[in-house]
C-alpha atoms as one frame of an Amber mdcrd trajectory, in Angstrom:
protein
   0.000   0.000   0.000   1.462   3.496  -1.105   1.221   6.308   0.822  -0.389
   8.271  -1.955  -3.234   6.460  -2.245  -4.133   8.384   0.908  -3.773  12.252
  -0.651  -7.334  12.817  -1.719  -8.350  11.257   1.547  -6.267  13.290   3.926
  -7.243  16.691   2.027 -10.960  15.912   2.808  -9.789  14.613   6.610  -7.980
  18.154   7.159 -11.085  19.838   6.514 -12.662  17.854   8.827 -10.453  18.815
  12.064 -11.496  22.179  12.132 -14.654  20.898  13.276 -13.527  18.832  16.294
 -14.966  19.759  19.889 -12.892  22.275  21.285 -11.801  23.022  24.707 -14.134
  26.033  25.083 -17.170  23.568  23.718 -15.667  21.545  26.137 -16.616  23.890
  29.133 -19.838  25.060  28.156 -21.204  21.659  27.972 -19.780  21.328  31.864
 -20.866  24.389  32.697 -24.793  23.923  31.619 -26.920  24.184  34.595 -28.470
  20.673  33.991 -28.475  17.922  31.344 -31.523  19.658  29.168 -29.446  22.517
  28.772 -25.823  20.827  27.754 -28.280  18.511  25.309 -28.927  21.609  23.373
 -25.688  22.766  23.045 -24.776  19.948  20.656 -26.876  21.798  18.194 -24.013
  24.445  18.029 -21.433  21.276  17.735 -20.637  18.988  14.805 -23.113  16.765
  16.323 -25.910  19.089  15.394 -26.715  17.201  12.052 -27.418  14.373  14.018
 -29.970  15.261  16.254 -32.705  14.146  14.177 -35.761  13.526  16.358 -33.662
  13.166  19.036 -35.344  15.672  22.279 -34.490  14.398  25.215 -30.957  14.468
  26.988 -31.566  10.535  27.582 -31.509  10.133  23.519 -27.639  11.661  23.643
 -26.428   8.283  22.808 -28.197   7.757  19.781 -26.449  11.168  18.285 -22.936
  10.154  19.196 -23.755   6.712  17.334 -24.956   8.586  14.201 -22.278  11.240
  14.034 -19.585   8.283  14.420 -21.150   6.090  11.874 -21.324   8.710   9.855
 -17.474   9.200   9.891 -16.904   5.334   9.287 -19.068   5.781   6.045 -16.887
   8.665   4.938 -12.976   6.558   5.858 -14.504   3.769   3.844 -15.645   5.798
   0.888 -12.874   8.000   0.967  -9.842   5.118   0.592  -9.239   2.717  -3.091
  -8.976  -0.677  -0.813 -12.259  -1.912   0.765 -11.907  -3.537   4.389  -8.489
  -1.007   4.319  -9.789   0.750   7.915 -11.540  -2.500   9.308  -9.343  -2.788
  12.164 -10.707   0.155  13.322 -13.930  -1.355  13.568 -12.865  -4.174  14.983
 -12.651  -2.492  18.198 -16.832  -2.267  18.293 -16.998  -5.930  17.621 -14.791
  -6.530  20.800 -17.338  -4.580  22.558 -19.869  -6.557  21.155 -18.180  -9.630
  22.282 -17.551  -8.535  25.742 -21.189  -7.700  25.777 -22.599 -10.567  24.479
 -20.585 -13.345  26.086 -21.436 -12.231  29.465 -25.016 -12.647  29.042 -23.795
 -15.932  27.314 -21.951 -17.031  30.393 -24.855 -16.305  32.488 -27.416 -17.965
  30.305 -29.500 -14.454  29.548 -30.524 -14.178  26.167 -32.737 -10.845  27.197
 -32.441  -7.702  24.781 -29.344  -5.823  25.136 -29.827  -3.803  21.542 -29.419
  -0.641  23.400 -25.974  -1.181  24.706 -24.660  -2.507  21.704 -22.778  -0.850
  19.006 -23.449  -0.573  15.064 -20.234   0.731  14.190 -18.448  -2.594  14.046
 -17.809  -4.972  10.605 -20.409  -6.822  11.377 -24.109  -5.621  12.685 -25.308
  -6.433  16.419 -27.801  -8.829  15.384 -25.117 -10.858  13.194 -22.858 -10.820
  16.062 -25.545 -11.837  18.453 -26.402 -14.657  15.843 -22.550 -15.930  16.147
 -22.340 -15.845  20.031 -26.078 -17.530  20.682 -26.850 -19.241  17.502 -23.473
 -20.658  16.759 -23.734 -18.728  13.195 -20.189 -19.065  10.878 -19.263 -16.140
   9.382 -16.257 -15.006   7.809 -13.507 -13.471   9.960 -15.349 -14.555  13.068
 -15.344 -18.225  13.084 -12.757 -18.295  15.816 -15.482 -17.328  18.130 -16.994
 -20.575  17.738 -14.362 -22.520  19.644 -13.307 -19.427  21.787 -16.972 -19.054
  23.606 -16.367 -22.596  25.137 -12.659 -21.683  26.182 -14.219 -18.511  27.770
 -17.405 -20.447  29.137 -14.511 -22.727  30.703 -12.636 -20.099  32.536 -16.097
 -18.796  33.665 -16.992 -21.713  35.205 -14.107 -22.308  36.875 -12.367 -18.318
  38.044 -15.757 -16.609  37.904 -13.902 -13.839  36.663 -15.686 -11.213  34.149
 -12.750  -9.157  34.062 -10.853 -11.927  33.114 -12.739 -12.585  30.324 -12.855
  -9.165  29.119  -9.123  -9.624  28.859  -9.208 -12.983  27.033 -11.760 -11.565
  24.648  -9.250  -7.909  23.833  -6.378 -10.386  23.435  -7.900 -12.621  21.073
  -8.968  -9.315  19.039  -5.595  -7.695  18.989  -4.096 -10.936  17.552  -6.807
  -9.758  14.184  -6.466  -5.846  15.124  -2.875  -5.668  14.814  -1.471  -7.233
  12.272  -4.277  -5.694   9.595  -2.962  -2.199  11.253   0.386  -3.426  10.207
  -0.409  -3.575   6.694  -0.330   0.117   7.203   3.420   0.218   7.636   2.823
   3.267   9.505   5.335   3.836  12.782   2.645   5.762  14.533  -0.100   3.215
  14.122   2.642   0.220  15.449   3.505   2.640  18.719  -0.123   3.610  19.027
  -1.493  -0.052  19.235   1.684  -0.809  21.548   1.333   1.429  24.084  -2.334
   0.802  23.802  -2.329  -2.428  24.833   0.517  -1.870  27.719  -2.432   0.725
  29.225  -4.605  -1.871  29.245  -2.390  -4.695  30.843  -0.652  -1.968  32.968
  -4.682  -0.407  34.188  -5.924  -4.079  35.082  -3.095  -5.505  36.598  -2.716
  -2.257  38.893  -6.351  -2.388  39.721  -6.405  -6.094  40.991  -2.690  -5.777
  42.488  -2.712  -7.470  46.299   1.283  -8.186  47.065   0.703  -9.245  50.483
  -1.130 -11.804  49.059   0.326 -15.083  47.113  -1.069 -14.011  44.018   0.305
 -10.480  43.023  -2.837  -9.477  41.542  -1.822 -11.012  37.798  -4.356 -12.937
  36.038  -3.929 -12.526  32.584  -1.734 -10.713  29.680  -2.721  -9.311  26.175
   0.401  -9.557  24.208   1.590  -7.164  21.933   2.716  -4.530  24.154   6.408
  -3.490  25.171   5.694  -4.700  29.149   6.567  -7.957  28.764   4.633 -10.486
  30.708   7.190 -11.714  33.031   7.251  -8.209  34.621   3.763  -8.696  35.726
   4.213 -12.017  36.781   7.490 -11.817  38.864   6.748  -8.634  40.175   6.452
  -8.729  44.252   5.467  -5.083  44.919   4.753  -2.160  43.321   8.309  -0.374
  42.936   9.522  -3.839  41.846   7.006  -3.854  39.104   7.724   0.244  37.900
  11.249  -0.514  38.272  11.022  -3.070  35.492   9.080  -1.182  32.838  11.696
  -0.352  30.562   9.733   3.338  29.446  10.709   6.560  31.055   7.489   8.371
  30.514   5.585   4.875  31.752   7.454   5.408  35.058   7.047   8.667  35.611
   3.032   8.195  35.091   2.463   5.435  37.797   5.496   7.124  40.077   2.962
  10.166  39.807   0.508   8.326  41.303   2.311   6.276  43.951   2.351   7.120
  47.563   3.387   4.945  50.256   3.559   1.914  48.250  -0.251   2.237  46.451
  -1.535   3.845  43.848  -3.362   6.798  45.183  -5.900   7.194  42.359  -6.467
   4.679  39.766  -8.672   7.067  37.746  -5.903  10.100  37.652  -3.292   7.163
  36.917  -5.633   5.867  33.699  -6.574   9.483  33.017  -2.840   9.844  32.695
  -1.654   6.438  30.876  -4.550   7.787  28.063  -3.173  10.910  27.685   0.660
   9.657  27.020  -1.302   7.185  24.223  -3.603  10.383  23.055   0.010  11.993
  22.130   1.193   9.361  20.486  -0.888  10.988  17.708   0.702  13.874  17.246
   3.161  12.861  14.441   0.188  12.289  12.649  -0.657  16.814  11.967   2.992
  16.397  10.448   1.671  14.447   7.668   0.364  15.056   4.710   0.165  11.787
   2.568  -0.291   8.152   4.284  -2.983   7.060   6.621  -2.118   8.590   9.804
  -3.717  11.386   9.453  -7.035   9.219   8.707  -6.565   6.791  11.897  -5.953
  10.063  13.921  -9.382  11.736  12.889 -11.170   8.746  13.840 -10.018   8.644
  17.357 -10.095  11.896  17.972 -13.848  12.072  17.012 -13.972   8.751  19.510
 -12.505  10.802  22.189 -14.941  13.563  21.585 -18.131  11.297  21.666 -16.596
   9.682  24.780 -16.441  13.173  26.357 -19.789  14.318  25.451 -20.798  10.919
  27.248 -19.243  11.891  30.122 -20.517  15.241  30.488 -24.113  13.986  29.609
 -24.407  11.265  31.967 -22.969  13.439  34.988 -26.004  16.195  34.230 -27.929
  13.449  33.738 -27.120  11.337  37.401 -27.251  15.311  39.023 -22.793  15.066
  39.730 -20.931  17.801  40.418 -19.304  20.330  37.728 -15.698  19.751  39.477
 -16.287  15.785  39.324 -17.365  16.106  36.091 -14.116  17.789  34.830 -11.919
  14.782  36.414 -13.386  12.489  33.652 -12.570  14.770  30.822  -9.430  14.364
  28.503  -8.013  16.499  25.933 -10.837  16.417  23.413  -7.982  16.682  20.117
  -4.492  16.820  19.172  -2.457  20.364  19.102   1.697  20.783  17.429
């Protein structure tokens, strides 16, 4: 794949940027007195064209889902090589997945529609078809065999997140190496650090080292923490003394005090925002992908932060708890 195959498709992405929720938007949406009133401000966002019948706050979702789908149509129209971006997607069939194999595991076939996402390669009900119905199809016949491996595990740990981290694993082993076809640097560091936030998150989360078990349970490979460092690790400066990145360190040392992480949301708040800059190469280019795979999580970040914001106003939180879930909604030189 050449990187000009991408130039018609980066021009039209450029355009798009200027359009990304700003920090300003940002703080009007916190500041709205309730949930009614930060609803209506997405008509003066990019969101606006989505609104459709959409009236009450509760029907926020719905928008997000529309504006994002809408920017999945345009990657795939805008690139030569169908199924080029699918990896992207891939990431709302792991949701699915998650989704759907707990209520698998627990023997509940009930309606979940609403929490399920139509952005992946595959629609809900198709997915739902594979994971109840035993349905092959193509690219996701591995599920088949994997259900019973995770029904196993189930059984026998009890574990959901666990099996959340079986489930990511088994998608970055088809995520990564259909990013790879890429051959872009940023998208190779991007996935890597990814997956080290997620290893580094859960393990931290679960960590007990007065106990036996140090809190390890399982490991997504792929990352640059190896999985001996969470396995031989027997407290928590033995396990950031062994992480071989600086700016990894420095994160969780941040956090630390007397031994313990003092706020596991600051700490993943944190560990997002080093993988949010690995990004930034991407406004230095002007042929290739990057700039594409950029775009797209930056408008995921920004319908992740208009979730936040709506589901504080709507559970009646606090304007200063709010702002501790917000992240940098996109990517400056």
């Amino acid at each position: 794949m050449l990187k000009k195959d991408f130039i018609f498709s980066v021009a039209r992405i450029r355009a798009l940027e200027s359009r990304l929720l700003s920090q300003a938007q940002v703080e009007r949406m916190v500041s709205a007195k309730d949930a009614k009133e930060a609803f209506k401000i997405l008509n003066d966002l990019d969101w606006a064209e989505f609104l459709g019948e959409a009236e009450k706050p509760e029907d926020f979702e719905h928008v997000l889902e529309a504006g994002l789908i809408e920017v999945k149509n345009l990657i795939n129209s805008a690139v030569d090589y169908n199924g080029d971006f699918d990896f992207l997607w891939m990431f709302y069939d792991m949701h699915n997945v998650k989704v759907l194999i707990k209520n698998y595991l627990k023997g509940d076939d009930s309606d979940i529609r609403n929490i399920l996402s139509g952005l992946g390669t595959v629609s809900a009900d198709t997915m739902h078809r594979i994971i109840f119905e035993d349905q092959k199809i193509e690219n996701f016949e591995f599920l088949l065999e994997f259900k019973e491996q995770l029904k196993k595990d189930f059984e026998e740990n009890y574990d959901p997140e666990k099996i959340d981290l079986m489930i990511e694993d088994a998608f970055f082993s088809k995520i990564r190496p259909l990013a790879m076809k890429m051959k872009s640097p940023m998208m190779h560091r991007f996935y890597t650090r990814y997956i080290d936030m997620q290893n580094i998150n859960s393990f931290l989360r679960r960590a007990d080292f007065d106990k036996e078990c140090n809190g390890f349970c399982y490991f997504v490979k792929g990352g640059d923490v190896k999985e001996c460092v969470f396995k031989k690790s027997k407290n928590l400066e033995d396990f950031v003394s062994n992480i071989k990145c600086d700016r990894l360190r420095e994160i969780i040392v941040r956090e630390m005090k007397e031994g313990e992480i003092e706020s596991f949301l600051r700490l993943e708040n944190a560990l997002d925002e080093f993988l949010f800059e690995e990004l930034k190469s991407s406004k230095m280019e002007h042929i290739g992908p990057d700039a594409i795979f950029a775009f797209f999580w930056q408008k995921r970040r920004n319908a992740q932060i208009i979730r936040s914001i709506m589901v504080g106003k709507l559970s009646n939180i606090d304007e200063k708890q709010i702002r501790t879930w917000l992240k940098t909604p996109s990517l400056s030189l």
